[in-house]
C-alpha positions in Angstrom: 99.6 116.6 64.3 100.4 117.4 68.1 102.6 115.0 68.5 104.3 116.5 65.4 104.0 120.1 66.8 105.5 119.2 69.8 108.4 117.5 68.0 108.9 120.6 66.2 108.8 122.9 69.2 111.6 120.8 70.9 113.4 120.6 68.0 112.6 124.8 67.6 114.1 125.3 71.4 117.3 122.8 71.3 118.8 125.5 68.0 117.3 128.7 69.6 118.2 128.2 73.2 122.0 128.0 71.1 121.6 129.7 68.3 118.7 132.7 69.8 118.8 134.8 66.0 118.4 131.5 63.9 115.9 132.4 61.1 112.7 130.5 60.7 114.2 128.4 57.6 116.7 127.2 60.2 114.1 126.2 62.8 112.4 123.9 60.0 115.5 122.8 59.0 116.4 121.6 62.7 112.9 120.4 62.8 113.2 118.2 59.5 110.8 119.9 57.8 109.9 122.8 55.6 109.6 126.4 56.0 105.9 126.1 54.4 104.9 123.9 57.2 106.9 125.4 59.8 104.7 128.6 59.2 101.0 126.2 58.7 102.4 125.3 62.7 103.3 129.2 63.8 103.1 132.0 61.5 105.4 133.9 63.0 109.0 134.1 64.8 106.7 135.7 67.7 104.0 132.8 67.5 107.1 130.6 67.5 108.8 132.2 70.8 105.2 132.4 72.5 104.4 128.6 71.8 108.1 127.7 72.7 107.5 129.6 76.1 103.6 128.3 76.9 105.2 124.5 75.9 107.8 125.1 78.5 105.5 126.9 81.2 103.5 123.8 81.1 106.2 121.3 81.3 107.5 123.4 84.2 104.5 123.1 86.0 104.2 119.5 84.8 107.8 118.5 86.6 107.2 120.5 89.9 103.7 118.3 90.0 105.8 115.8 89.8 108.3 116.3 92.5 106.2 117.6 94.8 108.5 120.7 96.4 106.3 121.1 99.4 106.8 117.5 100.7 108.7 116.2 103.0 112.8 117.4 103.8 113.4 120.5 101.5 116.9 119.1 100.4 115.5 116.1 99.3 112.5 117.8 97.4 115.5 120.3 95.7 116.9 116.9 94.6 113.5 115.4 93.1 112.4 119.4 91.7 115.9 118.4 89.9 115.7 115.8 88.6 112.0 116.3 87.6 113.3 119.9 85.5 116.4 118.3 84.1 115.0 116.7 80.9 113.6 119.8 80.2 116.9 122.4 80.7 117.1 123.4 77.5 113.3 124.7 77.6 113.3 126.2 81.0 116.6 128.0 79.4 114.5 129.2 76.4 112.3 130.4 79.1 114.7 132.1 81.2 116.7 133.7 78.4 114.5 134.7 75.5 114.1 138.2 76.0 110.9 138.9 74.0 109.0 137.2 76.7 109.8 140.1 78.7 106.8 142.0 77.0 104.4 139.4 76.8 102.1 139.8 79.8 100.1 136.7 79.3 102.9 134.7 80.1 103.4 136.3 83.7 101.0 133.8 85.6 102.9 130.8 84.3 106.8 132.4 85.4 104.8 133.5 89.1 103.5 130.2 89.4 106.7 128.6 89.0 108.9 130.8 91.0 106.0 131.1 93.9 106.5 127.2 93.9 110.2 127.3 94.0 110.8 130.4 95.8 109.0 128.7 98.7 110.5 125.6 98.7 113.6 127.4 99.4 112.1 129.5 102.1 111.1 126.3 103.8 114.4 125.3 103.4 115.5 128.4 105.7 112.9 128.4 107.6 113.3 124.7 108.9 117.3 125.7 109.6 118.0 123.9 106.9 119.1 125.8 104.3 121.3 129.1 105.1 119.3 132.4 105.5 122.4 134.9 104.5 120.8 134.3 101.0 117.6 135.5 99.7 115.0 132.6 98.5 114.6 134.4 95.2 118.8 134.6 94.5 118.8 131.0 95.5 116.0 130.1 92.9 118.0 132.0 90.1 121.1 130.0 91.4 118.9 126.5 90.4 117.8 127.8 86.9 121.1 129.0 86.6 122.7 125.8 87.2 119.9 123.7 86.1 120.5 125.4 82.6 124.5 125.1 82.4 124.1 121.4 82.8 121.5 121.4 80.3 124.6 122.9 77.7 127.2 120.9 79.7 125.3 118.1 78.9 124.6 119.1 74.9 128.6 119.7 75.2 129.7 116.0 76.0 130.7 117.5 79.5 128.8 116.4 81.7 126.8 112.6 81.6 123.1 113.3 81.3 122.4 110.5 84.2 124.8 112.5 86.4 123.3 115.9 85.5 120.6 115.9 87.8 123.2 114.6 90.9 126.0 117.8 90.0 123.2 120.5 90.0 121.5 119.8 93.3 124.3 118.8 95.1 126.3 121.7 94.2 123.1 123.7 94.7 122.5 122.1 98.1 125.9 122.2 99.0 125.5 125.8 99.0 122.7 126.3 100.5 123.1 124.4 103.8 123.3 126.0 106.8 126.4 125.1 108.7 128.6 123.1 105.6 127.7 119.9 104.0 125.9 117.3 104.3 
């Protein structure tokens, strides 16, 4: 059953992150199931949107584990917090965009923890002369989601190769963020 659940979230974030007013029969249609058991899973578009974001907090966490963003040259650990996020774009962009998460306080430690981890990559970044300092650490963390979650739709669109996806967003990201032009 949780690998179920989890196929149904997935399935549940790919249509909403696209489609954000999609009605449940919609989601269990996407999901390849029925509304019945769509509502045994959550009983409610909130429950749904709440289990969508906690599924995605922990995945986020999960990746940045992964890369480790406070090892080594803070370009190179932008390129592996990349490529470590990038199978899950469309669920950080559920994250990002939903906004009844807004209201949901229980959420909050799981978006600090994963800005405090990125935001401080980036001020690493600066702080090593690395990465440019004209730009605030937080704008340049909403610069990665942002581009992070374009290539996830860029991607879905047929526009962008999903092996090259993680290579366009952190260079272009990097690029910009250099101090003194490219690398």
């Amino acid at each position: 059953m949780v690998a179920d659940r989890e196929r149904v979230l997935r399935a549940a974030a790919a249509l909403l992150v696209r489609r954000p007013n999609a009605a449940m029969a919609e989601v269990a249609q996407a999901a390849g199931i029925s509304r019945a058991t769509l509502h045994r899973l959550v009983p409610s578009r909130d429950a749904l949107v709440v289990e969508l974001a906690k599924l995605a907090l922990t995945e986020g966490e999960a990746a940045l584990e992964a890369a480790k963003p406070e090892d080594g040259d803070a370009a190179e650990a932008v390129r592996r917090v990349v490529r470590e996020l990038m199978p899950i774009a469309d669920l950080y962009a559920f994250l990002t965009g939903e906004h009844l998460l807004i209201t949901r306080p229980e959420l909050d430690a799981g978006y600090d923890l994963l800005d405090r981890r990125l935001t401080a990559l980036i001020r690493r970044g600066q702080e090593s002369g690395q990465f440019r300092v004209d730009l605030t650490a937080e704008w340049l963390v909403e610069a990665l989601v942002a581009l992070l979650t374009g290539a996830g739709f860029a991607v879905l669109d047929g526009k962008l190769a999903p092996r090259d996806a993680p290579r366009a967003v952190a260079e272009l990201l990097i690029g910009g963020m250099l101090r003194g032009g490219a690398q």
